[in-house]
C-alpha positions in Angstrom: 14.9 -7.1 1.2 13.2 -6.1 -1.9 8.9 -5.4 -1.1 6.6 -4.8 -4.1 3.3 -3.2 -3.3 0.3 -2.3 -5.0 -3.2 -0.9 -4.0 -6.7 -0.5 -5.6 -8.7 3.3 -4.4 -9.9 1.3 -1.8 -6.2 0.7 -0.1 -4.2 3.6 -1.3 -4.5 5.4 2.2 -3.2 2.3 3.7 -0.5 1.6 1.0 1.1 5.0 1.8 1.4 4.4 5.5 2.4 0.9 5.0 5.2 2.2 2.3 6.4 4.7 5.1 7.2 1.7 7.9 9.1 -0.2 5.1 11.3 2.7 4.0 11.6 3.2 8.1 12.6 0.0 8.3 15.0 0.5 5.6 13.6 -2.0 2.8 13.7 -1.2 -0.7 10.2 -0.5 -2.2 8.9 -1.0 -5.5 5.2 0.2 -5.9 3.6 -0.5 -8.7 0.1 1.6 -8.2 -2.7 3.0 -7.8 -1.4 6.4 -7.4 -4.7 8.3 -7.2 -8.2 7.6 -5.1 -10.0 7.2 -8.9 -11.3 3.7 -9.2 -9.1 1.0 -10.4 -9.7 -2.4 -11.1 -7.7 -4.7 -8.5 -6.9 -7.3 -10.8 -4.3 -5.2 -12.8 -2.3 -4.4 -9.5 -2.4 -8.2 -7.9 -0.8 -9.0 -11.5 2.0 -6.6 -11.1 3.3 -7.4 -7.7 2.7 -11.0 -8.4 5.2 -10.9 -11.5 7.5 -9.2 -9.8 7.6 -11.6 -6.7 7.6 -14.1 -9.3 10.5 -13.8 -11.5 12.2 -12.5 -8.5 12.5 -9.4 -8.6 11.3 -8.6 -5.5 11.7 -10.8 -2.4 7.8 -10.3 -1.3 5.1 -8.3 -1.9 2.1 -6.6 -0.3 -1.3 -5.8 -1.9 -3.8 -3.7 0.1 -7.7 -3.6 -1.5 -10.5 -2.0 0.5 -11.3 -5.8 2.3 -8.1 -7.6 1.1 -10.1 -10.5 -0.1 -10.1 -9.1 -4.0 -6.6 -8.8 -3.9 -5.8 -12.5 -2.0 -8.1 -14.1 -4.7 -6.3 -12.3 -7.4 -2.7 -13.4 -6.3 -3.6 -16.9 -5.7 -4.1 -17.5 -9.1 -0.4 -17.1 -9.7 1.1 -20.5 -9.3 4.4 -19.7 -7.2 3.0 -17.3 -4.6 1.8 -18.1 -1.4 -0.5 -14.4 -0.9 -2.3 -14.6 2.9 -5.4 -12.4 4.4 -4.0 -11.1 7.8 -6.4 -9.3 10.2 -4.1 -9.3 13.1 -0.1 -10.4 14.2 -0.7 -13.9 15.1 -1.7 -14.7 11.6 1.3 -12.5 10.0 3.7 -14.4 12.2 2.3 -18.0 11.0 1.6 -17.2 7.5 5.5 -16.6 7.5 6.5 -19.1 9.4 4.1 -22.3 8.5 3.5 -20.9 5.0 6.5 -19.0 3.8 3.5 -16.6 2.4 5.5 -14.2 0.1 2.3 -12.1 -0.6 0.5 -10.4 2.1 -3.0 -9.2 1.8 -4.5 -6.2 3.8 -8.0 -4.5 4.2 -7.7 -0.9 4.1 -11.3 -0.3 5.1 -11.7 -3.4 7.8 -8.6 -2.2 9.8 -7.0 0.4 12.0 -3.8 2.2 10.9 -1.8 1.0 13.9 -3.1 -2.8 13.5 -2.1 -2.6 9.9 1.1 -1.6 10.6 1.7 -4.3 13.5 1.1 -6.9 10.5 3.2 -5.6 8.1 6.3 -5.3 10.7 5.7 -8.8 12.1 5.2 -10.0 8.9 8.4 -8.5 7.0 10.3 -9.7 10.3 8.9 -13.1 10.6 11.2 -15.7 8.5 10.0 -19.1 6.9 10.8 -22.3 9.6 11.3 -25.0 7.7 11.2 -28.4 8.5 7.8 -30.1 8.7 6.2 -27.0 7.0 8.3 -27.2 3.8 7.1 -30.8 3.6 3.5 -29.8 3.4 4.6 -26.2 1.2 6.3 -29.0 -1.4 2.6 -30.5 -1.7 1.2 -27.6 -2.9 4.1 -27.5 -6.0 
């Protein structure tokens, strides 16, 4: 599997610990930014995973901002993906499984390293189920 992430200043802490567990976990990473703790504007990062995930180039992506919400309002705007706020495993595992969420959002100022990286794992683990969910997934199209 093929992750995309990208970060503001206000997630780049975050986005280096969460690019760590993917390589661990042996996904292939393409991060498109911030590289640096000078402000950004989140926008231009949300865009650039969101393309990628897009045109498929990448099979997901994850965008971390200092709350998250910047960066879920930004990728919602793209029409095919499906980008969730998680705060804790429970939502990660049904924003994958209900939602077939292909973007994940992160606060890298509202959580703890070791919550963050519970998410991600569940999250990259968790696959789509189907069914009754596609249904309601194919309203949305």
């Amino acid at each position: 599997m093929k992750i995309a992430i990208g970060s503001d200043h206000g997630g780049l802490e975050l986005k280096q610990l969460v690019t760590g567990l993917l390589e661990e976990l042996d996904l292939e990473v393409e991060d498109v930014g911030c590289h640096s703790s000078e402000s950004v504007d989140y926008p231009h990062f949300a865009d650039a995973v969101c393309e990628l995930v897009a045109e498929h180039r990448c099979d997901r992506g994850i965008l971390i901002c200092g709350t998250g919400i910047g960066m879920s309002i930004a990728a919602n705007r793209h029409r095919s993906i499906r980008a969730a706020l998680c705060h804790e495993a429970y939502t990660a595992r049904m924003s994958r499984e209900h939602n077939d969420a292909n973007v994940l959002c992160l606060g890298g100022r509202v959580l703890g390293p070791e919550i963050a990286l519970d998410i991600v794992r569940i999250w990259v683990q968790t696959e789509f189920a189907g069914g009754r969910h596609q249904r309601r997934l194919d309203m949305l199209s």
